[in-house]
C-alpha positions as CSV (number, residue, x, y, z in Angstrom):
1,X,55.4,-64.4,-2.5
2,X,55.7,-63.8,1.4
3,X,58.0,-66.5,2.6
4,X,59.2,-67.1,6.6
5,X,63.1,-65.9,5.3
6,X,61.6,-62.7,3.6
7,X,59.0,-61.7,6.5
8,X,60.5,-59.4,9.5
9,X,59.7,-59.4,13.2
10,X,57.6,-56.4,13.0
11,X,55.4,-58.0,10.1
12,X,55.7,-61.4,11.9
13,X,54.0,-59.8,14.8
14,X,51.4,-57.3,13.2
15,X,50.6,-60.7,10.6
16,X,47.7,-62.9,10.8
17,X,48.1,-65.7,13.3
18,X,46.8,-69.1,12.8
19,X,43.3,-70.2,14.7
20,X,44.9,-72.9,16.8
21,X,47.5,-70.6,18.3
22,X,44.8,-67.7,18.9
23,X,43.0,-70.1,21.1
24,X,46.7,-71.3,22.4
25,X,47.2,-67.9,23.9
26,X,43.7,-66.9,24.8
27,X,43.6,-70.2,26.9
28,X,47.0,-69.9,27.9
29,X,47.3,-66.3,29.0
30,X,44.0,-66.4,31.0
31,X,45.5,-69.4,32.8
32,X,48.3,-66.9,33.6
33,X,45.6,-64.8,35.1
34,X,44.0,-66.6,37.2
35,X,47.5,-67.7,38.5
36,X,48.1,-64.0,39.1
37,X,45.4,-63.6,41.2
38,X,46.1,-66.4,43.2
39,X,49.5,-65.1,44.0
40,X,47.9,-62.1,44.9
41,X,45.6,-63.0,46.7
42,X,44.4,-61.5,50.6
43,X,44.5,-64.5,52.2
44,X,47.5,-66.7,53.3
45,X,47.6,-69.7,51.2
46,X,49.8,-73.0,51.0
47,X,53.3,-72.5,49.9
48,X,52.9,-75.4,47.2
49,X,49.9,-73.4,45.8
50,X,51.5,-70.1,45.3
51,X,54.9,-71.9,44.0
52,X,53.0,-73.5,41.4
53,X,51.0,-70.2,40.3
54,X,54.3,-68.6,39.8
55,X,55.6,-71.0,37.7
56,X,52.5,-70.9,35.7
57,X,52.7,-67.5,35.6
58,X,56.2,-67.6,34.1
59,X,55.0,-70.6,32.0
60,X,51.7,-68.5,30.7
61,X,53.6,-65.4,30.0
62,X,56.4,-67.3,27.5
63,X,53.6,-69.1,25.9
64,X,51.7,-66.3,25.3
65,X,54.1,-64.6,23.5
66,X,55.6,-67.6,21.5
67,X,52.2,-68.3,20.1
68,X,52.0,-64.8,19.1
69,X,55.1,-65.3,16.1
70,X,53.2,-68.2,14.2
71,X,52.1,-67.2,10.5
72,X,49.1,-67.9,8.4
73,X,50.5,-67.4,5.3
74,X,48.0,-67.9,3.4
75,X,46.2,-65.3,4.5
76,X,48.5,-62.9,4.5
77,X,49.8,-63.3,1.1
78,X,45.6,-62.8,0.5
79,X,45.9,-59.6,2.2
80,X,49.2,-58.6,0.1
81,X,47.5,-58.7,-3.2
């Protein structure tokens, strides 16, 4: 039996992650994206606009990879057998 004291980092990461948290980080990490290419962007745009894409940036990034570390257990003790 796979437990969260028993699992490593490494199997944490390569394990499968629950549906809610895919779509957490697929949602969150294009948000970071488009945030990124307003930073970058050509043209000269208000301060408060580019402050607030790098803090969703930096927001977008952490999220991304929390909601990577989440377990479906179930599934992976499916997979272990």
């Amino acid at each position: 039996m796979v437990t969260q004291n028993s699992i490593t980092l490494g199997e944490r990461l390569t394990a499968p992650t629950p549906k809610f948290f895919k779509t957490l980080r697929t949602v969150v990490l294009s948000l970071a994206g488009v945030a990124t290419a307003i930073v970058t962007a050509p043209v000269a745009l208000p301060a408060i606009i580019t402050t607030v894409a790098g803090y969703v940036i930096a927001a977008g990034t952490v999220a991304g990879a929390v909601s990577s570390l989440p377990v479906d257990f179930d599934k992976l003790a499916k997979q272990k057998q």
